[in-house]
PyMOL Python script that loads the backbone (N, CA, C, O; Angstrom):
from pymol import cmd

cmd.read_pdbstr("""\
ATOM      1  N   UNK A   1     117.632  86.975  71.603  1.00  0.00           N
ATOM      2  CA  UNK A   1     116.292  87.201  71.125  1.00  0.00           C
ATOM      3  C   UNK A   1     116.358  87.612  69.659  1.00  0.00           C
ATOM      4  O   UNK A   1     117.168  88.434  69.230  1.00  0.00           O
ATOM      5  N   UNK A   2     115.339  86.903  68.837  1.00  0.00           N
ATOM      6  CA  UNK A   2     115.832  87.555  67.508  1.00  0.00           C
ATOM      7  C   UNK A   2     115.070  88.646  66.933  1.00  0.00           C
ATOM      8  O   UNK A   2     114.435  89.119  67.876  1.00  0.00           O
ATOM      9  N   UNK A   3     114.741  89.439  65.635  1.00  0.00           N
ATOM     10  CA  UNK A   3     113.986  90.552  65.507  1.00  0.00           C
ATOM     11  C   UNK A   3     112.564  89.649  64.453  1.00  0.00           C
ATOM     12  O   UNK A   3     112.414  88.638  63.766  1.00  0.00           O
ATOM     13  N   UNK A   4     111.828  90.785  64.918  1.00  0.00           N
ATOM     14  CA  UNK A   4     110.796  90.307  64.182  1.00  0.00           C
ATOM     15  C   UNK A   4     110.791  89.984  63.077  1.00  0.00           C
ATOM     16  O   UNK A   4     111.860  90.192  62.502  1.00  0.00           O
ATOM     17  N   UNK A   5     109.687  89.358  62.247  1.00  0.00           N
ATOM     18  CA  UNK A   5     110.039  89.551  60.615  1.00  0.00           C
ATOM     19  C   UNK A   5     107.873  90.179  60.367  1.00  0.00           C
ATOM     20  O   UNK A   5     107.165  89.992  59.378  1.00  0.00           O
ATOM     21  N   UNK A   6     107.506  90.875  61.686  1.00  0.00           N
ATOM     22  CA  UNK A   6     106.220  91.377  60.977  1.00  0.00           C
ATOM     23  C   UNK A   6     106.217  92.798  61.588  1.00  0.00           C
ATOM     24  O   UNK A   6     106.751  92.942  62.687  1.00  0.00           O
ATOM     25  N   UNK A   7     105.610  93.950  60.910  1.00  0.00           N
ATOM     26  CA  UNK A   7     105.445  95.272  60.831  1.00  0.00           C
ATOM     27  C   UNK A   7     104.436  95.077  61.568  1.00  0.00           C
ATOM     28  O   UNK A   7     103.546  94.228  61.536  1.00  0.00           O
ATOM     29  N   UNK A   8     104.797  96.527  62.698  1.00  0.00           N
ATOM     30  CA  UNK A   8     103.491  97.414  64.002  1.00  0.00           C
ATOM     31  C   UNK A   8     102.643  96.847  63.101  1.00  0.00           C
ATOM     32  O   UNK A   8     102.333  95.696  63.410  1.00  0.00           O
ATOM     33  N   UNK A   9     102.024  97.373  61.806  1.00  0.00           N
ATOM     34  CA  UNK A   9     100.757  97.579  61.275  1.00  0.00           C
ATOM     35  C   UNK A   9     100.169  95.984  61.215  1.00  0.00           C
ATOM     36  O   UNK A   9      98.964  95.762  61.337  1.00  0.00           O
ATOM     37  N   UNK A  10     101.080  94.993  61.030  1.00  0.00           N
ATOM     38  CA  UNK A  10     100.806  93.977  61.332  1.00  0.00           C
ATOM     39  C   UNK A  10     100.469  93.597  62.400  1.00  0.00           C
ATOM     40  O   UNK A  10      99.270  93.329  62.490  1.00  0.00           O
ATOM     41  N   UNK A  11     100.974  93.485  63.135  1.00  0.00           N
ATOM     42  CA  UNK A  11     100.761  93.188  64.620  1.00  0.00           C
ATOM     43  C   UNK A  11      99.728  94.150  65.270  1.00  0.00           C
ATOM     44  O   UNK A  11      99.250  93.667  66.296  1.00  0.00           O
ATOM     45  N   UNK A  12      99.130  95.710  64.863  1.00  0.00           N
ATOM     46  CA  UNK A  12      97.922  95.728  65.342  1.00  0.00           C
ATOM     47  C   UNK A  12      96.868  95.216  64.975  1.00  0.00           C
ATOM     48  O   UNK A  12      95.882  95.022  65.686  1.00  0.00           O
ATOM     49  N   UNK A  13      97.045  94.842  63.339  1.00  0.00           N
ATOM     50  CA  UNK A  13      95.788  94.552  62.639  1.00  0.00           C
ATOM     51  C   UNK A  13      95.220  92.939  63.278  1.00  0.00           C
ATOM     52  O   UNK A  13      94.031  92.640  63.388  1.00  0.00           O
ATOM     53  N   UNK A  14      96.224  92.167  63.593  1.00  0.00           N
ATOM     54  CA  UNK A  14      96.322  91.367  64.589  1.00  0.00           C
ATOM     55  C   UNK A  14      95.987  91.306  65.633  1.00  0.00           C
ATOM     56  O   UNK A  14      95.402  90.303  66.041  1.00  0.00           O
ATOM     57  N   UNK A  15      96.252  92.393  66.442  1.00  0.00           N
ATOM     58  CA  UNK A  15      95.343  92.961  68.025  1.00  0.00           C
ATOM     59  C   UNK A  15      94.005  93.228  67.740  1.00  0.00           C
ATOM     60  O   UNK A  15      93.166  92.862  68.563  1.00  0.00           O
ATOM     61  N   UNK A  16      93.618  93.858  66.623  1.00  0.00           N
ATOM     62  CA  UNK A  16      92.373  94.513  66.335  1.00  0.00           C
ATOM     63  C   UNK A  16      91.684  93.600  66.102  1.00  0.00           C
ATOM     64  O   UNK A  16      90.586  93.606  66.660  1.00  0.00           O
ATOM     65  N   UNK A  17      92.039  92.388  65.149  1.00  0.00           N
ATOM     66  CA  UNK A  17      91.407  90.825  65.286  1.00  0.00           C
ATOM     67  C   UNK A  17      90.306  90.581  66.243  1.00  0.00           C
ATOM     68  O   UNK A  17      89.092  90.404  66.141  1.00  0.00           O
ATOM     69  N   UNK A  18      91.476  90.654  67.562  1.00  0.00           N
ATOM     70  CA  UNK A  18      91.287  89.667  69.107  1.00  0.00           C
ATOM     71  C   UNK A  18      90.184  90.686  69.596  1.00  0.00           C
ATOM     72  O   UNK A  18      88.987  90.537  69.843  1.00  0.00           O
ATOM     73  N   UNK A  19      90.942  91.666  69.639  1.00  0.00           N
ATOM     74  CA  UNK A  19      90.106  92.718  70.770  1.00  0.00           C
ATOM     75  C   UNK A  19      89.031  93.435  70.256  1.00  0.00           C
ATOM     76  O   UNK A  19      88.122  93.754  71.023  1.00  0.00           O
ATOM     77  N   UNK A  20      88.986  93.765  68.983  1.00  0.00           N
ATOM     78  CA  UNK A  20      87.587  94.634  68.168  1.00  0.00           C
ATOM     79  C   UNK A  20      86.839  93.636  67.730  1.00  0.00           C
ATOM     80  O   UNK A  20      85.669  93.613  68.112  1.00  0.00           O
ATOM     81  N   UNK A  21      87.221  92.805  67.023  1.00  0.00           N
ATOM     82  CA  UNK A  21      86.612  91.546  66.289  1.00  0.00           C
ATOM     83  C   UNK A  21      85.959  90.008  67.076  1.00  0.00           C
ATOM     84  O   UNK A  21      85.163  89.090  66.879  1.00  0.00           O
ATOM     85  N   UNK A  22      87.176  90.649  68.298  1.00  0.00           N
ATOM     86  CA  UNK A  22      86.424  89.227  69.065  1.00  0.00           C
ATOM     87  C   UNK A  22      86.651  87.610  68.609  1.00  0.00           C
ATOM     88  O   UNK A  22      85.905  86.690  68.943  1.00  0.00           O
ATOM     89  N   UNK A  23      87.678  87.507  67.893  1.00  0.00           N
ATOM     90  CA  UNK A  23      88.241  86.393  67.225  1.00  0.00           C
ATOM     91  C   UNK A  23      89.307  85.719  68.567  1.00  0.00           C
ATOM     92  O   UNK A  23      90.220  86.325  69.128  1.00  0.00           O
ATOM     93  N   UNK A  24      88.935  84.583  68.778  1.00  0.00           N
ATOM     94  CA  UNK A  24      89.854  83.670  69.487  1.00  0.00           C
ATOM     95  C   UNK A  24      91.234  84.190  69.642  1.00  0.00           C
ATOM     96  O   UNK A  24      91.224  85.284  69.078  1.00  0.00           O
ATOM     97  N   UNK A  25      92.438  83.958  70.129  1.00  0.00           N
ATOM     98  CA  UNK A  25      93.705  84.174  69.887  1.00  0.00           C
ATOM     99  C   UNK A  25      94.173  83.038  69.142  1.00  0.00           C
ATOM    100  O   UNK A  25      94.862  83.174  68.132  1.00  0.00           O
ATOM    101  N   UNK A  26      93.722  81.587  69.740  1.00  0.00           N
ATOM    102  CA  UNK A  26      94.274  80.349  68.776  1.00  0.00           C
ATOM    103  C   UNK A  26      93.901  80.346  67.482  1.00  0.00           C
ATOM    104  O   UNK A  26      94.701  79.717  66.790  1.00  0.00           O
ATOM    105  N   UNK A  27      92.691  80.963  66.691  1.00  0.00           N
ATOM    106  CA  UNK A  27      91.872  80.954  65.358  1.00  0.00           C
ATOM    107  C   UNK A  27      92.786  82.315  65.101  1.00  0.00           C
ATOM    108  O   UNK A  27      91.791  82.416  64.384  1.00  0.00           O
ATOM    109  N   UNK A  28      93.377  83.097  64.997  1.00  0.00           N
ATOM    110  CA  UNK A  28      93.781  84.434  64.660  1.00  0.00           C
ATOM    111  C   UNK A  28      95.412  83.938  64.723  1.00  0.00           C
ATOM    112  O   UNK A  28      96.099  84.746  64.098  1.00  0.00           O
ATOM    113  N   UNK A  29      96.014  83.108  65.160  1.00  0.00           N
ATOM    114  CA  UNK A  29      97.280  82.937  65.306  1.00  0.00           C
ATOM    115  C   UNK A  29      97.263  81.646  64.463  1.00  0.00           C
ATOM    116  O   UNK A  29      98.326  81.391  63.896  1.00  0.00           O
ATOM    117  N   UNK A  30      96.292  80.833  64.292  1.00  0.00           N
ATOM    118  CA  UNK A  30      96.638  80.021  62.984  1.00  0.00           C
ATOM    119  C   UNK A  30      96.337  80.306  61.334  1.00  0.00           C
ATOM    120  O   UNK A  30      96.859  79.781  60.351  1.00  0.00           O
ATOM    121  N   UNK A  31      95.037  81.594  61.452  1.00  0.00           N
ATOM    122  CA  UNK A  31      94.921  82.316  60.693  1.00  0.00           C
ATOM    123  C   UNK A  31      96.259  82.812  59.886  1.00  0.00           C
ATOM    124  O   UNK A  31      96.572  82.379  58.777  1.00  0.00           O
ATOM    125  N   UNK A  32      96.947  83.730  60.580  1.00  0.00           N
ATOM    126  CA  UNK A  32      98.192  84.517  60.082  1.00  0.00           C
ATOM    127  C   UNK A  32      99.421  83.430  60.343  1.00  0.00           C
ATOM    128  O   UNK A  32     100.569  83.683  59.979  1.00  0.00           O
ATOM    129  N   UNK A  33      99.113  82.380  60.913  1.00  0.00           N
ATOM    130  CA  UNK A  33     100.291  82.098  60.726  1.00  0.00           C
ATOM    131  C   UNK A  33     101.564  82.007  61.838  1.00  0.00           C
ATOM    132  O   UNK A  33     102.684  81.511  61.721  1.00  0.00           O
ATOM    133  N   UNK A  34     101.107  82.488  62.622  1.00  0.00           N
ATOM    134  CA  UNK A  34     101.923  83.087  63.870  1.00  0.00           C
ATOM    135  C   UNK A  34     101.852  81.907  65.352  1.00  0.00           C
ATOM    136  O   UNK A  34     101.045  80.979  65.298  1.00  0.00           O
ATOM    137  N   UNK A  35     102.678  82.059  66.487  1.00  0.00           N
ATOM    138  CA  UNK A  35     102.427  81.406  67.323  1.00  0.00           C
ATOM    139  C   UNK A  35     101.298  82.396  68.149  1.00  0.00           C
ATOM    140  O   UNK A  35     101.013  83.573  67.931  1.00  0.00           O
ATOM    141  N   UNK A  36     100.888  81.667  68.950  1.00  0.00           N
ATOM    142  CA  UNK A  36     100.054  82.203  70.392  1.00  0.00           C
ATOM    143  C   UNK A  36     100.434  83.160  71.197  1.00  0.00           C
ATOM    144  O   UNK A  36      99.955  84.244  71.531  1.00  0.00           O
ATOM    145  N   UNK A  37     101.668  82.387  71.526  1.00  0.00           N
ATOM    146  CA  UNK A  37     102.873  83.577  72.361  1.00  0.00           C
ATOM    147  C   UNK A  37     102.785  84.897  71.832  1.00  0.00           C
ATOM    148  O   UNK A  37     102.107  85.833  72.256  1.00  0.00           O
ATOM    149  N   UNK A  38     103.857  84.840  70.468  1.00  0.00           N
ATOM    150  CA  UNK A  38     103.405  85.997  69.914  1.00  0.00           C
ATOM    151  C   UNK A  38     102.335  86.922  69.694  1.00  0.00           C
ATOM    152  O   UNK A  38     102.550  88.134  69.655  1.00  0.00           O
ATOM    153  N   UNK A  39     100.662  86.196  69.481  1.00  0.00           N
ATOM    154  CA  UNK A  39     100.148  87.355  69.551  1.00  0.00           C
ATOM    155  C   UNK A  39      99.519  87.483  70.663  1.00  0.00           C
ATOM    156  O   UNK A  39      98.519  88.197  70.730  1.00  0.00           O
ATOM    157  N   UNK A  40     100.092  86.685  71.926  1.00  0.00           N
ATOM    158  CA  UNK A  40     100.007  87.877  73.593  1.00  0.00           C
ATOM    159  C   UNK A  40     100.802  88.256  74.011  1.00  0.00           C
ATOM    160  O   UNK A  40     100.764  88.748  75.139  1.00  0.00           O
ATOM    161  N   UNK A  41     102.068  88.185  73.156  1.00  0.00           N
ATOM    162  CA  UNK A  41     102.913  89.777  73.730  1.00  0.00           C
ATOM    163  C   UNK A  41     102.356  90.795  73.229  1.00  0.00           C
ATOM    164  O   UNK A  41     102.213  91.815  73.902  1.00  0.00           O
ATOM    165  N   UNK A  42     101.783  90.670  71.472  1.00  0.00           N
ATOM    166  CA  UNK A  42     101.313  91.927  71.047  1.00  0.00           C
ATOM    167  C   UNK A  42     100.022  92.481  71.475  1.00  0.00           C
ATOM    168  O   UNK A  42      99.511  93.487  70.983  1.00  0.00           O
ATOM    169  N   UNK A  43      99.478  91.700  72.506  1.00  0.00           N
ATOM    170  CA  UNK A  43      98.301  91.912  72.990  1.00  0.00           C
ATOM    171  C   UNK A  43      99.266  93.392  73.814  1.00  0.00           C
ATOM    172  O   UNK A  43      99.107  94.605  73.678  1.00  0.00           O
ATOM    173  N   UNK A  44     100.140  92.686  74.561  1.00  0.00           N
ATOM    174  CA  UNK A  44     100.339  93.208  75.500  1.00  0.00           C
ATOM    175  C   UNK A  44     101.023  94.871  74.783  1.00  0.00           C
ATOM    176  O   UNK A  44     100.436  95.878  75.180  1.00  0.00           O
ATOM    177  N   UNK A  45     101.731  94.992  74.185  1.00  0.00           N
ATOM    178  CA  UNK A  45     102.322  95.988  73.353  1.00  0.00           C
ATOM    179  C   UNK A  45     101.012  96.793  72.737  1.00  0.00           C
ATOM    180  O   UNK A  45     100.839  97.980  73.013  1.00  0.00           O
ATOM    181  N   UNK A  46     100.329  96.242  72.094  1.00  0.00           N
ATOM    182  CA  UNK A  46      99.003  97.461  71.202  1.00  0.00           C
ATOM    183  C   UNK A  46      98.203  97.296  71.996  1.00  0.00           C
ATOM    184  O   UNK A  46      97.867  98.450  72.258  1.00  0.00           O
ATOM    185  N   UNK A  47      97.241  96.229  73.000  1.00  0.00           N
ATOM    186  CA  UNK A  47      96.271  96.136  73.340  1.00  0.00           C
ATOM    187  C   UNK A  47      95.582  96.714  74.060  1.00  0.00           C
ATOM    188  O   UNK A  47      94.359  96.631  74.172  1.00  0.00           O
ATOM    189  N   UNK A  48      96.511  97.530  74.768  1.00  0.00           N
ATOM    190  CA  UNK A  48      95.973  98.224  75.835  1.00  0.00           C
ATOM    191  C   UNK A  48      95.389  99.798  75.591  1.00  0.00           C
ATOM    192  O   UNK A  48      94.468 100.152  76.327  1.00  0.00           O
ATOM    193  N   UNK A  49      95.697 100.371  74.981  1.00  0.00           N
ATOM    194  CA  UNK A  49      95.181 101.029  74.782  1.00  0.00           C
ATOM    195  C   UNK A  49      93.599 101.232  73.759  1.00  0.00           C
ATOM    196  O   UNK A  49      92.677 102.048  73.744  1.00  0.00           O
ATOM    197  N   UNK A  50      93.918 100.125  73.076  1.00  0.00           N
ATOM    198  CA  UNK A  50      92.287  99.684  72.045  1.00  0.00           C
ATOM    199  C   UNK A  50      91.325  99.457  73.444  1.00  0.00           C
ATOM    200  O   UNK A  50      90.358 100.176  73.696  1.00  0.00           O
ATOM    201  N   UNK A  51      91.761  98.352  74.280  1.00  0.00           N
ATOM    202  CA  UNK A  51      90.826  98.081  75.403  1.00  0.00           C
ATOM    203  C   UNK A  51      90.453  99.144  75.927  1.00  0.00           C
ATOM    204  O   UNK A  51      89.262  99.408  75.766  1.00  0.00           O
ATOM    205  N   UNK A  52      91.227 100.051  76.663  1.00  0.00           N
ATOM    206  CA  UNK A  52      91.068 101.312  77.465  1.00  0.00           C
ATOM    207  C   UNK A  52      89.509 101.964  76.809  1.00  0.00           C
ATOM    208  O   UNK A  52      88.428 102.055  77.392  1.00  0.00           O
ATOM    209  N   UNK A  53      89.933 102.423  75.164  1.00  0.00           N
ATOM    210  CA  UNK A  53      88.770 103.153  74.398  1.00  0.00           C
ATOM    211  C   UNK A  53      87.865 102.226  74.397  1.00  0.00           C
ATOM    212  O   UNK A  53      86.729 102.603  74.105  1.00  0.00           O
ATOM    213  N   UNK A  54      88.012 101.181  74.623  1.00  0.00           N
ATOM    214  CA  UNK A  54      86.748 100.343  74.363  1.00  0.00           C
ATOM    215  C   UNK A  54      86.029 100.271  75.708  1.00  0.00           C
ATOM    216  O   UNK A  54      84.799 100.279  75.762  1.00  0.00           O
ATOM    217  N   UNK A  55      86.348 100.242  76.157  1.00  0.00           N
ATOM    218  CA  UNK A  55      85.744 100.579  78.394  1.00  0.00           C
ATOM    219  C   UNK A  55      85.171 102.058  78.374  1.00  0.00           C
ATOM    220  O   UNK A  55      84.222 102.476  79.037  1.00  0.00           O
ATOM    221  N   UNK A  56      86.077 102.871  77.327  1.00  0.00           N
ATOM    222  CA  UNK A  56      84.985 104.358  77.634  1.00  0.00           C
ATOM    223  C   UNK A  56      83.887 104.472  76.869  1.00  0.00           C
ATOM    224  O   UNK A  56      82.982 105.288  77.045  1.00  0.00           O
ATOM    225  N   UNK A  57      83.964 103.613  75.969  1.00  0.00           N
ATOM    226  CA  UNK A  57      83.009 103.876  74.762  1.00  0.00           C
ATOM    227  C   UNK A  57      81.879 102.740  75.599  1.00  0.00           C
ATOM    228  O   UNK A  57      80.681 103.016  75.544  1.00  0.00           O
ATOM    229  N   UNK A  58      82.137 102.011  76.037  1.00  0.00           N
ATOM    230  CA  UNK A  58      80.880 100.778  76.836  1.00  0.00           C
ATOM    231  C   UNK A  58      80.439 101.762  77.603  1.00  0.00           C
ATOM    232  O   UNK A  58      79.312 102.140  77.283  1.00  0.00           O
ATOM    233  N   UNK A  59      81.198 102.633  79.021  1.00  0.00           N
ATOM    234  CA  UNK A  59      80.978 103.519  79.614  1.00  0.00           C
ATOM    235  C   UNK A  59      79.489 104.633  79.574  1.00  0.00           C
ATOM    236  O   UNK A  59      78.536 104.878  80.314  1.00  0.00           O
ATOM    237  N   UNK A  60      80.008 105.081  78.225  1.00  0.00           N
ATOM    238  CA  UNK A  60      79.286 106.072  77.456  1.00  0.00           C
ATOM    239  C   UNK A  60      77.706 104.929  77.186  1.00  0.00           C
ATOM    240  O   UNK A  60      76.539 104.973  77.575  1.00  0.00           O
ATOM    241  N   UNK A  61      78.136 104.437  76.729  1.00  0.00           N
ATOM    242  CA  UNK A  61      76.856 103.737  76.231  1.00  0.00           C
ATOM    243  C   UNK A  61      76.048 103.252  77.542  1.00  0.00           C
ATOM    244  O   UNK A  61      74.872 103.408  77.871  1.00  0.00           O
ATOM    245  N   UNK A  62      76.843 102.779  77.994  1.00  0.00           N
ATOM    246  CA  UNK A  62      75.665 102.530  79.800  1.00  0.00           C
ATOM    247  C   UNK A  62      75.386 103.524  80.251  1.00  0.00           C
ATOM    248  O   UNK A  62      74.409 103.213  80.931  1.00  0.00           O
ATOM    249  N   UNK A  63      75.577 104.835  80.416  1.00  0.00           N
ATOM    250  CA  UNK A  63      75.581 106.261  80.875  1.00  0.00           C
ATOM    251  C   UNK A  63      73.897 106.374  79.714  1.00  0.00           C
ATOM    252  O   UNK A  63      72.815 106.675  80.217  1.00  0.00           O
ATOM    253  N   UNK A  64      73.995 106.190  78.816  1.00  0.00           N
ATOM    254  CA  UNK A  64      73.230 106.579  78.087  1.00  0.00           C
ATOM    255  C   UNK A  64      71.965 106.131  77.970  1.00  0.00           C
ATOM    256  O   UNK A  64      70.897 106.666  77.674  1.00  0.00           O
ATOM    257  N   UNK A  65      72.470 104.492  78.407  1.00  0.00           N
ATOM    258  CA  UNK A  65      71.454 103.302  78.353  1.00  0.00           C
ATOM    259  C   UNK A  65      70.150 103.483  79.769  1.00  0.00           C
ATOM    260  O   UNK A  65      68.939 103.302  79.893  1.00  0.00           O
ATOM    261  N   UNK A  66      71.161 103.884  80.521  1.00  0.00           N
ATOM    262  CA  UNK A  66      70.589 104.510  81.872  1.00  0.00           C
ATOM    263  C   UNK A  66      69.759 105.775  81.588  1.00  0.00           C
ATOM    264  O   UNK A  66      68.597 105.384  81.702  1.00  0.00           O
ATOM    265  N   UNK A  67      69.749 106.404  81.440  1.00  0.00           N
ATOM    266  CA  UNK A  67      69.402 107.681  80.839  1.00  0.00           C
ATOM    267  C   UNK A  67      67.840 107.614  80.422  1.00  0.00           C
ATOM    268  O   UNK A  67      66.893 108.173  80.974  1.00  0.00           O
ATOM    269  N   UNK A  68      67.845 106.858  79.406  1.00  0.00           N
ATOM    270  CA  UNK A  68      66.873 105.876  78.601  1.00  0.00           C
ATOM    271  C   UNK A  68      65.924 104.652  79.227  1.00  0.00           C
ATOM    272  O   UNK A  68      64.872 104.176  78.798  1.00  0.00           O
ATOM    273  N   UNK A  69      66.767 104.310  80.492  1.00  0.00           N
ATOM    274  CA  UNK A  69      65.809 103.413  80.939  1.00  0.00           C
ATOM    275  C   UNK A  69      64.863 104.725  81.863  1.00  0.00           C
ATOM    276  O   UNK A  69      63.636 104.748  81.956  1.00  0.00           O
ATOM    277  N   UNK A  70      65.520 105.418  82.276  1.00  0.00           N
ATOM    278  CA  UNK A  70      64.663 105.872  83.361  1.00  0.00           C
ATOM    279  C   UNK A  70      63.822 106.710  83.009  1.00  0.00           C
ATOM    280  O   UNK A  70      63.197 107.304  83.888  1.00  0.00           O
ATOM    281  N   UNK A  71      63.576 106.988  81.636  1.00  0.00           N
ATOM    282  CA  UNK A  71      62.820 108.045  81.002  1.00  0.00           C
ATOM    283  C   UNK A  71      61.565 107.184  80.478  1.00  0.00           C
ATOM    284  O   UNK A  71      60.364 107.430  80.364  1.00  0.00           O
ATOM    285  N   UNK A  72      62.221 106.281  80.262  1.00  0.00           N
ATOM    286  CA  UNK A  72      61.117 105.411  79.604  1.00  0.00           C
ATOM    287  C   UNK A  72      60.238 104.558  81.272  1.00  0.00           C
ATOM    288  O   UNK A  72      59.014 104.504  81.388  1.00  0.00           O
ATOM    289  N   UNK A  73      61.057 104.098  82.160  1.00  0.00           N
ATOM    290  CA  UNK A  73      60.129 103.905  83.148  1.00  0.00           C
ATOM    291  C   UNK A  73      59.303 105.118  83.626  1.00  0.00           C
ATOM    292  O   UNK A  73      58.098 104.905  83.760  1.00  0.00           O
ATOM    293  N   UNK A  74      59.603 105.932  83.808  1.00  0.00           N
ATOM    294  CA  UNK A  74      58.717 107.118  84.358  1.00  0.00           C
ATOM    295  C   UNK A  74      57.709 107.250  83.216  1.00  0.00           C
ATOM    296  O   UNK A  74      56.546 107.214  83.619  1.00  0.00           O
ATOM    297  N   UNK A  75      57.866 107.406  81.794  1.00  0.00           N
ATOM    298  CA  UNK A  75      56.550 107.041  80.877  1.00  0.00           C
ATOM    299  C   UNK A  75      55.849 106.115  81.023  1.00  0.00           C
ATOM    300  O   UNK A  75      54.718 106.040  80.543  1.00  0.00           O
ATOM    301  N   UNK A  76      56.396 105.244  81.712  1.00  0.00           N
ATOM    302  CA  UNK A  76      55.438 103.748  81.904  1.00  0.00           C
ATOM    303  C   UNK A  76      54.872 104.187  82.936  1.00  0.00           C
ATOM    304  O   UNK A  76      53.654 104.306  82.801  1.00  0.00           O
ATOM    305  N   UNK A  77      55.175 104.401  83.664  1.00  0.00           N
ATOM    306  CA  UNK A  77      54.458 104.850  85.090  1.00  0.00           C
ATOM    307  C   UNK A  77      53.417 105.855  84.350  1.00  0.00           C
ATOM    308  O   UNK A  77      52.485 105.577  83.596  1.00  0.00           O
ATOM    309  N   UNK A  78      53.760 106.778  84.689  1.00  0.00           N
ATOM    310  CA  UNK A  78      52.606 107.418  83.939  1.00  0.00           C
ATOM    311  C   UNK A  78      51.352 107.012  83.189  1.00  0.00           C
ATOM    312  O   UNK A  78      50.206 107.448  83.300  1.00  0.00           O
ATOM    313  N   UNK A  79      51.904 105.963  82.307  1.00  0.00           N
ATOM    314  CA  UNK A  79      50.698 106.021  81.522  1.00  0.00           C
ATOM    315  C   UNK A  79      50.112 104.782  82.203  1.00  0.00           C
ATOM    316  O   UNK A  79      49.204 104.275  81.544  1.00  0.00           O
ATOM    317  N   UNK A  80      50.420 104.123  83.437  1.00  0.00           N
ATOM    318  CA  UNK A  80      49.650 103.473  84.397  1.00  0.00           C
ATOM    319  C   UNK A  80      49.154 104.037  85.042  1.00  0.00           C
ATOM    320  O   UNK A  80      48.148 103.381  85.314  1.00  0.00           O
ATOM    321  N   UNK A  81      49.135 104.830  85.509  1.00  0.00           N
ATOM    322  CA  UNK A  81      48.295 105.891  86.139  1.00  0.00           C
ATOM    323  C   UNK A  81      47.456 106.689  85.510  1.00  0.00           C
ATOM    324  O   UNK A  81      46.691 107.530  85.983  1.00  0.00           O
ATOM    325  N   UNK A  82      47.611 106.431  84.598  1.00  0.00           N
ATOM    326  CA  UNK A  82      46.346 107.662  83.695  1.00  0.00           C
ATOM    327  C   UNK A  82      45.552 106.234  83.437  1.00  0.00           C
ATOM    328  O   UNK A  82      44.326 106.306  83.513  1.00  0.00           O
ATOM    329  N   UNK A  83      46.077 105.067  83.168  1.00  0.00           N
ATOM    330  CA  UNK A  83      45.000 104.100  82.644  1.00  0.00           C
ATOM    331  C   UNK A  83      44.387 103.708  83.838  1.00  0.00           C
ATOM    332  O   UNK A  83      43.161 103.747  83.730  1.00  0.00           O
ATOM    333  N   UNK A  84      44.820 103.309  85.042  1.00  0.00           N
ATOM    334  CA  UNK A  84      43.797 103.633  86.619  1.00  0.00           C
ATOM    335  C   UNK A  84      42.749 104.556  86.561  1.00  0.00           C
ATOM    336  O   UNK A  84      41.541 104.381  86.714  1.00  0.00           O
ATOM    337  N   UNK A  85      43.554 105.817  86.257  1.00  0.00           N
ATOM    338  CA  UNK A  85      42.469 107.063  86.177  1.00  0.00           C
ATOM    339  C   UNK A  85      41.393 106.586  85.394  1.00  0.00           C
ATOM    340  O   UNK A  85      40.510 106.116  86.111  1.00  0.00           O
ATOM    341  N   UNK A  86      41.190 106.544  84.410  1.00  0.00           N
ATOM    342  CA  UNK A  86      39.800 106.166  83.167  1.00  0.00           C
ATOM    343  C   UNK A  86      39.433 105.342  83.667  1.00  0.00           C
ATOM    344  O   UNK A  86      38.232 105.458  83.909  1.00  0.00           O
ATOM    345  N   UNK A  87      40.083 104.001  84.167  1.00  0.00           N
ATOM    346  CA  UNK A  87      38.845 103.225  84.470  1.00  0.00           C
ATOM    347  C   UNK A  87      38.464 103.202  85.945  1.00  0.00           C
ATOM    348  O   UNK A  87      37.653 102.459  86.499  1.00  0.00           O
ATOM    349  N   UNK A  88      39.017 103.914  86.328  1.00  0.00           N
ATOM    350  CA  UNK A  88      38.261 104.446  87.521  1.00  0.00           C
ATOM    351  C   UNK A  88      36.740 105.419  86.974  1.00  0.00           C
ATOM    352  O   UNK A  88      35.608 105.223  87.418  1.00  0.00           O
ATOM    353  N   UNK A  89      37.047 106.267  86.119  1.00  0.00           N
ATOM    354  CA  UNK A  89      36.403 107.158  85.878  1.00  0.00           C
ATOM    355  C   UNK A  89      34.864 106.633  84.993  1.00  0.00           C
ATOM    356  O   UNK A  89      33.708 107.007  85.188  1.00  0.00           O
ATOM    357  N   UNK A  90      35.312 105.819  84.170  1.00  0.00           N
ATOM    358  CA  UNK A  90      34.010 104.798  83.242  1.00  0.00           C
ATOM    359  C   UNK A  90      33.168 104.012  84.074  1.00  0.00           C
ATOM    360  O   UNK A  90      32.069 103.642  83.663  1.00  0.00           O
ATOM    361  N   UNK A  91      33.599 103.715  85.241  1.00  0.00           N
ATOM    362  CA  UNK A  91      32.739 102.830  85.886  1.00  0.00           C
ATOM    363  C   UNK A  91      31.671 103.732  86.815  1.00  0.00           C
ATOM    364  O   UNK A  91      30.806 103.168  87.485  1.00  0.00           O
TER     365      UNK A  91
END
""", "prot")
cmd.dss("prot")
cmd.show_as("cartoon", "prot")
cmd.util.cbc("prot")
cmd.orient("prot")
């Protein structure tokens, strides 16, 4: 097996591509230059942990998103019921 000829910092900025950026692996590996192979071993070497934070941080945000829906349906409700009320009440 022979040794690399690209630096960690390379090869994450490379992961960070795929996985933050959302760039193809084939468009990011002809980009730099590199084979395919190579950058899914380095998937496999940096990637996992970028993914991990990226599942808690989606996490968080659906936790939140939820949060928000249900505050805002119960305002909707509400203000259907108060608009029943009045025109119940005008007629």
């Amino acid at each position: 097996m022979g040794t690399s000829n690209y630096s960690d910092e390379f090869k994450r900025d490379a992961v960070q591509r795929i996985t933050v950026r959302g760039y193809p692996v084939r468009e990011v590996a002809r980009r730099l230059g590199v084979s395919s192979h190579s950058l899914y071993k380095w998937l496999k070497l940096f990637g996992e942990p970028m993914a991990k934070s990226v599942d808690v941080d989606h996490e968080a945000e659906n936790r939140r998103l939820k949060r928000e829906l249900a505050r805002v349906t119960e305002e909707r409700d509400i203000l259907k019921k108060a608009t029943a009320y009045f025109a119940r009440e005008s007629q």
